[in-house]
NUPASE-43550 format. One record per residue (C-alpha): residue number from 1; x, y, z. Coordinates in steps of 0.05 Angstrom, whole numbers. Layout:
REM NUPASE-43550
   nuza       c1       c2       c3
    NUM        X        Y        Z
...
END
This chain:
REM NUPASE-43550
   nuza       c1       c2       c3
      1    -1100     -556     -510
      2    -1084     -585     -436
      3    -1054     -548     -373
      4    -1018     -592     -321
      5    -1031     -608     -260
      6     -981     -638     -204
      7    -1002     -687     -151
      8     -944     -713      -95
      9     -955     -789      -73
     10     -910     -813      -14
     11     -916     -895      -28
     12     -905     -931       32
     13     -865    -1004       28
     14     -905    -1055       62
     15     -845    -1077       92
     16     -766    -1051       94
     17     -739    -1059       18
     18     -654    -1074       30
     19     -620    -1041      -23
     20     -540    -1037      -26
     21     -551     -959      -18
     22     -594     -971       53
     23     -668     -988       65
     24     -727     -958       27
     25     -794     -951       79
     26     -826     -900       31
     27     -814     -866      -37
     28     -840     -794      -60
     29     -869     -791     -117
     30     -902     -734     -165
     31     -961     -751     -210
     32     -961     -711     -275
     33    -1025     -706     -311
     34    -1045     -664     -376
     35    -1118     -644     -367
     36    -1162     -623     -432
     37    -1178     -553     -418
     38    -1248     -561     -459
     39    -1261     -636     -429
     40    -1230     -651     -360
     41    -1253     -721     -378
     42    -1202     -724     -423
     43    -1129     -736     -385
     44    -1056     -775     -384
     45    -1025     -784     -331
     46     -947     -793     -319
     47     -905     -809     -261
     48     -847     -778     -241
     49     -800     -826     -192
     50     -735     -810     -175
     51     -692     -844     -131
     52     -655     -791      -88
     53     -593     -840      -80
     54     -598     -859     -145
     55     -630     -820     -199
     56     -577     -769     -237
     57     -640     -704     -236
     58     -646     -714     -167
     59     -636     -646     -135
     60     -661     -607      -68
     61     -696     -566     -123
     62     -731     -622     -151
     63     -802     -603     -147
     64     -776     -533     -174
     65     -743     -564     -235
     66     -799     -602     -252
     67     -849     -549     -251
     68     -810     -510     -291
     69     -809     -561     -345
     70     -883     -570     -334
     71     -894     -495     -350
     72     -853     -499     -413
     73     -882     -561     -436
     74     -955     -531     -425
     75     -935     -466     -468
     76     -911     -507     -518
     77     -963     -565     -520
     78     -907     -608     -530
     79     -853     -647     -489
     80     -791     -628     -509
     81     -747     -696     -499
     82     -673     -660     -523
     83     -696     -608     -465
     84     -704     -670     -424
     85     -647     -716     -445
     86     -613     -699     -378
     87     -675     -711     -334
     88     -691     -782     -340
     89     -750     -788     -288
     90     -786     -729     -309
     91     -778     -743     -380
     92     -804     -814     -365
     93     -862     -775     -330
     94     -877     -721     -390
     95     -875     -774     -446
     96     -924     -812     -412
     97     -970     -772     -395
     98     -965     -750     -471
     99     -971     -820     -483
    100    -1040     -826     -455
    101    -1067     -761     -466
    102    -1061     -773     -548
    103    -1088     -847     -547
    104    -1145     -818     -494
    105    -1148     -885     -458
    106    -1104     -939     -417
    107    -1088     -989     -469
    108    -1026     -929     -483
    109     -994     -982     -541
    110    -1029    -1031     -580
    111    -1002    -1095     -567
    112    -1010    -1175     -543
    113    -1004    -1153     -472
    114    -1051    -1096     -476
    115    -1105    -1129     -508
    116    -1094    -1184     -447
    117    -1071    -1236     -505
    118    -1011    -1252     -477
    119     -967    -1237     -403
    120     -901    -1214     -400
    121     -854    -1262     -365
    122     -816    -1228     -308
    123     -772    -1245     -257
    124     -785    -1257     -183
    125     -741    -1208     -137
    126     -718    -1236      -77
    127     -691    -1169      -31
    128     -627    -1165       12
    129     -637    -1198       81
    130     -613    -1239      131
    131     -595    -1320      108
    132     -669    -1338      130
    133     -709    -1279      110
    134     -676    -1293       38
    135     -683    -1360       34
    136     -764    -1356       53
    137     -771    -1301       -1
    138     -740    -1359      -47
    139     -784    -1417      -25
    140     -849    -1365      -40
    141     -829    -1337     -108
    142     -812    -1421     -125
    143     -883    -1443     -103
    144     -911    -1381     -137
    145     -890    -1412     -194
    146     -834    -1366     -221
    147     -781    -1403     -263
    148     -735    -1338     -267
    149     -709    -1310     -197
    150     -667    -1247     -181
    151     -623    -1245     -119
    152     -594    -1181      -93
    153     -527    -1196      -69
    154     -485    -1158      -19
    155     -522    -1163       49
    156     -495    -1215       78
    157     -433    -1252       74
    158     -412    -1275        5
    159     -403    -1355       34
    160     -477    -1352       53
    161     -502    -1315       -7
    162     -461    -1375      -40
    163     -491    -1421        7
    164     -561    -1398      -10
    165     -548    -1399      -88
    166     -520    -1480      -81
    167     -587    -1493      -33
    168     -626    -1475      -98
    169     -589    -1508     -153
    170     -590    -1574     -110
    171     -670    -1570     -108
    172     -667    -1533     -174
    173     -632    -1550     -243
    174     -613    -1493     -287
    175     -664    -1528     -338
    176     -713    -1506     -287
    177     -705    -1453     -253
    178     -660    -1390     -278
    179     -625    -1356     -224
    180     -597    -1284     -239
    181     -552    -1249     -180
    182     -546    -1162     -170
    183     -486    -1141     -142
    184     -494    -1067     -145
    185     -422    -1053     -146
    186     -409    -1090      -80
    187     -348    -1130     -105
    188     -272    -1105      -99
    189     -240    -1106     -169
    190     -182    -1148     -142
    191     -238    -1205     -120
    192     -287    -1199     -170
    193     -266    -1245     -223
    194     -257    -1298     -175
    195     -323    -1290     -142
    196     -353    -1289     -209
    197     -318    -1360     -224
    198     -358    -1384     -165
    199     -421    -1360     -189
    200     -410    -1387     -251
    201     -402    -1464     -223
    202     -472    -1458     -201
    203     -500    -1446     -267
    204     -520    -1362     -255
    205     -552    -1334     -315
    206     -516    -1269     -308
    207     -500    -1220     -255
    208     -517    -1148     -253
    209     -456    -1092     -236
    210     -409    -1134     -202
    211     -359    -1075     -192
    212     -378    -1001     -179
    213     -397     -953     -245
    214     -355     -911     -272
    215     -303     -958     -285
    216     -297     -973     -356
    217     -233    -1008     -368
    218     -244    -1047     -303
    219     -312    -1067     -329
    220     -283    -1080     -392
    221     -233    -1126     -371
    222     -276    -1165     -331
    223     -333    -1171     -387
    224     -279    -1204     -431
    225     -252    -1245     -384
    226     -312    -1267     -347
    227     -340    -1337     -341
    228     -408    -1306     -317
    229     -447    -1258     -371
    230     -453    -1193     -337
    231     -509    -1139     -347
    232     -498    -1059     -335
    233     -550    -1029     -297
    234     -517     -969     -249
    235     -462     -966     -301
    236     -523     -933     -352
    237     -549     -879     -301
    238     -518     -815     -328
    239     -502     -831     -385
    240     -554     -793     -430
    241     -518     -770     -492
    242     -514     -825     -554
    243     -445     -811     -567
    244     -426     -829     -500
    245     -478     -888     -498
    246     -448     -918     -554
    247     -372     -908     -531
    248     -395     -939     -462
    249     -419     -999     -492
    250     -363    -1011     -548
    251     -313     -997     -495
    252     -341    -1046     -436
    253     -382    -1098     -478
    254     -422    -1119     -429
    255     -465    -1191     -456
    256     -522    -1156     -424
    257     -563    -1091     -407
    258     -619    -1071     -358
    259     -655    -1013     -381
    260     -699     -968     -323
    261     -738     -911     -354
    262     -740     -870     -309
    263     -662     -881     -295
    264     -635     -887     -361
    265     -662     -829     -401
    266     -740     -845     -408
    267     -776     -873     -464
    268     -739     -835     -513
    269     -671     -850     -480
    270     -685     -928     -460
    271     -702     -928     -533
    272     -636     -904     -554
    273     -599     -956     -517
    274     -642    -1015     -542
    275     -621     -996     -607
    276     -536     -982     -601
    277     -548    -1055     -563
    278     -577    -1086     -618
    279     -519    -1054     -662
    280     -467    -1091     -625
    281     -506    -1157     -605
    282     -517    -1142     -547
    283     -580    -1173     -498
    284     -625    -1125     -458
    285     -692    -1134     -411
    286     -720    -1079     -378
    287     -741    -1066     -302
    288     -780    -1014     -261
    289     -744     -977     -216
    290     -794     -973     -156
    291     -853     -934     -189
    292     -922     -941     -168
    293     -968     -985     -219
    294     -976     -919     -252
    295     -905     -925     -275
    296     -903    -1000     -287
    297     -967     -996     -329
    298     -931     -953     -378
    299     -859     -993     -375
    300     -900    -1060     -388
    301     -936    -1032     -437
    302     -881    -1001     -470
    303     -834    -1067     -462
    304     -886    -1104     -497
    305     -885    -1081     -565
    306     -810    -1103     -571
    307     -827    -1177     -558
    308     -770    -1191     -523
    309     -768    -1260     -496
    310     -730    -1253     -436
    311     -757    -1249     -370
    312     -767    -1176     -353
    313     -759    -1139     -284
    314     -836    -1118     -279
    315     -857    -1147     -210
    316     -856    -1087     -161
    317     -924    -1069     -171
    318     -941    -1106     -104
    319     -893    -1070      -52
    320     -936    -1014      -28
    321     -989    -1013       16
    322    -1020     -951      -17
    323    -1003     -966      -95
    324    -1060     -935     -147
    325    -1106     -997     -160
    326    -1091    -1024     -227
    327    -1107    -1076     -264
    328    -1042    -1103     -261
    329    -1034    -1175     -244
    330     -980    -1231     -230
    331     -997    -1306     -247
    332     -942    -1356     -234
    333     -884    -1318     -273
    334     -926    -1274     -316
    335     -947    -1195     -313
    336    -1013    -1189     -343
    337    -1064    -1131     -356
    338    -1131    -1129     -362
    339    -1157    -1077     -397
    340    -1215    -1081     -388
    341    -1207    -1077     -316
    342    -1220    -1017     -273
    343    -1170     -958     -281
    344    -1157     -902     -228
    345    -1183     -828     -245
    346    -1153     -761     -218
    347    -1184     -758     -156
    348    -1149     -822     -131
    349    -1086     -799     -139
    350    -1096     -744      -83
    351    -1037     -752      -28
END
């Protein structure tokens, strides 16, 4: 039997983080942990992350709604995911927690990457900015060692965005480096397909959203016509029932999606759409959505056992300047975990 116990964590960004929906200094957070009530040795802990811009539970009565589900899911000694299916982030937090409450320890899947066999190739993000913030980021993550970069498009003009994308490939050949562009939604429908023939000359990998969500036979036109794969990220948030999943996807047929637990339905729900994409041949890699590495321990872990070969979106775990200690590590281009490493305990995770 466990009781459950909530802890809010503010993270603070080491520096500004430019997203297309403003700039990020800090990011609440609620740790939820399920606590033995014979053996407070014995715990799991979940995070809870939602994006107030973002996230579709996101609410003024946030806190309330999730300790409302924590009461349930303590009188039932269960987490009740159809309950859930509409609450992505705290779903993503209750499974969790579940998670590592039943295997009693942090290596929560058994797998390559838990056993510290094998790192999970991820992508290096390079954030919105000015021309020469951007291009430093890129000259770091490239002497890093990263052969898969991520640019979040939208800041500045397209031309220099353009610009900064041809400075690369002329250094860079496609055979080296893989370059993969995010518009969140910030291109008109009447431009889009042209801006996407531009990316394509430069030898883009794909492009996430290029037009807002919500959209569908926009999208749809654009993913058959388009010379540049495109990936659905936004376009998933929302979308938690698998009827609908499945008519999203055979109506847009996107070549590509990017799957956030605690955005797109949790575990359970990122699960869901893994396996309507498979269905209908379609690719998928998966990405953190800004948790703390108490979040990303559980999404890499998680990621691994599906072997996918792709590069993943795991390298946030460095952005805060009071992230739980993990043992969560990047070398070159790879996420690795060592589990036999130090782990937090409860009373770390005090605000």
């Amino acid at each position: 039997m466990f009781q459950i116990k909530l802890i809010p964590y503010t993270l603070h960004f080491k520096q500004p983080a430019g997203t297309s929906r403003g700039v990020y200094t800090k990011h609440k957070v609620w740790y939820v942990v399920f606590i033995d009530k014979d053996d407070s040795s014995h715990y799991g802990i979940g995070e809870c992350a939602p994006l107030h811009d973002l996230s579709c539970d996101y609410t003024a009565n946030y806190i309330e709604e999730l300790a409302s589900f924590c009461k349930l899911t303590e009188d039932s000694q269960t987490v009740n995911t159809e309950l859930l299916r509409n609450y992505p982030s705290i779903l993503f937090g209750m499974e969790t927690a579940m998670q590592h409450y039943r295997r009693g320890k942090w290596r929560l899947w058994d797998t390559a990457f838990s056993r510290h066999e094998e790192g999970i190739p991820i992508n290096g993000l390079i954030w919105m900015s000015d021309y020469e913030n951007m291009l430093q980021q890129i000259e770091t993550k490239l002497k890093q060692g990263f052969r898969c970069i991520k640019l979040k498009i939208g800041a500045i003009d397209f031309e220099k965005e353009l610009a900064l994308l041809r400075f690369i490939r002329l250094h860079y050949p496609a055979d080296e480096i893989t370059i993969r562009v995010d518009a969140n939604g910030n291109f008109s429908n009447e431009h889009a397909l042209t801006k996407l023939g531009q990316l394509a000359e430069l030898d883009i990998h794909s492009i996430e959203q290029p037009i807002k969500a919500g959209q569908w036979t926009e999208m749809a036109k654009l993913t058959s016509s388009t010379p540049l794969p495109i990936a659905l990220d936004e376009e998933l948030i929302g979308i938690n029932n698998p009827v609908q999943k499945k008519l999203l996807l055979e109506t847009i047929r996107p070549q590509y999606i990017i799957l956030k637990p605690s955005l797109h339905g949790g575990l359970t729900g990122a699960s869901e759409w893994i396996e309507l994409a498979r269905e209908l041949s379609i690719d998928w890699w998966v990405t953190s959505a800004l948790e703390s590495n108490i979040g990303l321990n559980c999404i890499a872990q998680w990621c691994a056992t599906f072997n996918n070969s792709l590069p993943q979106g795991l390298g946030t775990g460095m952005l805060y300047t009071n992230n739980i200690a993990m043992p969560l590590a990047i070398e070159k281009d790879r996420l690795w975990l060592n589990p036999e490493g130090s782990f937090p305990d409860i009373t770390a995770l005090q605000s």
